[in-house]
N, C-alpha and C positions, 0 to 999 in steps of 0.2 A: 750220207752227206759227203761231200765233195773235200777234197782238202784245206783247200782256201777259205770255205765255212766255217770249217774247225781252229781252222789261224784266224779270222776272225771274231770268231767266240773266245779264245784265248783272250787276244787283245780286251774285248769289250769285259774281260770278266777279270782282268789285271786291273783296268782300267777302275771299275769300282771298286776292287779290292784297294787302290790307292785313297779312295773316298771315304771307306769307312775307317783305314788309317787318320785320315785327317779328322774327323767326324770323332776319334777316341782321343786323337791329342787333345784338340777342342774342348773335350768331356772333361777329361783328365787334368784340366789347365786351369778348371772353373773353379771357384772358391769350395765349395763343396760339392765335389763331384758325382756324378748318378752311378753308384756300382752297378746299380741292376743294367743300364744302358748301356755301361763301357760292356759289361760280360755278354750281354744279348748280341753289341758289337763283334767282339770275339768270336761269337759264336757262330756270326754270319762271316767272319771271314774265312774261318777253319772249313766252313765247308765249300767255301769260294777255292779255298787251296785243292780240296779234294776234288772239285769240279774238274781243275787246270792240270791237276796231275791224271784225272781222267780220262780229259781229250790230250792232252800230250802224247799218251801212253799209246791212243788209238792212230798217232801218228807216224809211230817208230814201226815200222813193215817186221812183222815175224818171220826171224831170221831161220830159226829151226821148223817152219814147218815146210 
């Protein structure tokens, strides 16, 4: 993958990571809120972070080698 791919995989994976932010406020706001939905939430954002720290990572050029 090209660099520009990976900045926009970035964006588009920030991009819903702000979605499912709103999507647990949402949840969270409702009179009696769904735990299992907000934590299933969570769960998809935790690894939306792990995705973004993974292309990041394959962004920064290895200095030591």
């Amino acid at each position: 993958m090209d660099i520009e791919t990976l900045k926009n995989k970035i964006k588009d994976l920030e991009k819903s990571k702000k979605q499912l932010d709103d999507k647990m406020s949402e949840c969270c706001n409702k009179p009696i809120p769904n735990y299992i939905e907000i934590q299933r939430l969570k769960t998809q954002k935790k690894d939306m972070e792990k995705q973004i720290n993974y292309i990041q990572e394959k962004l920064i050029p290895d200095i030591l080698a």
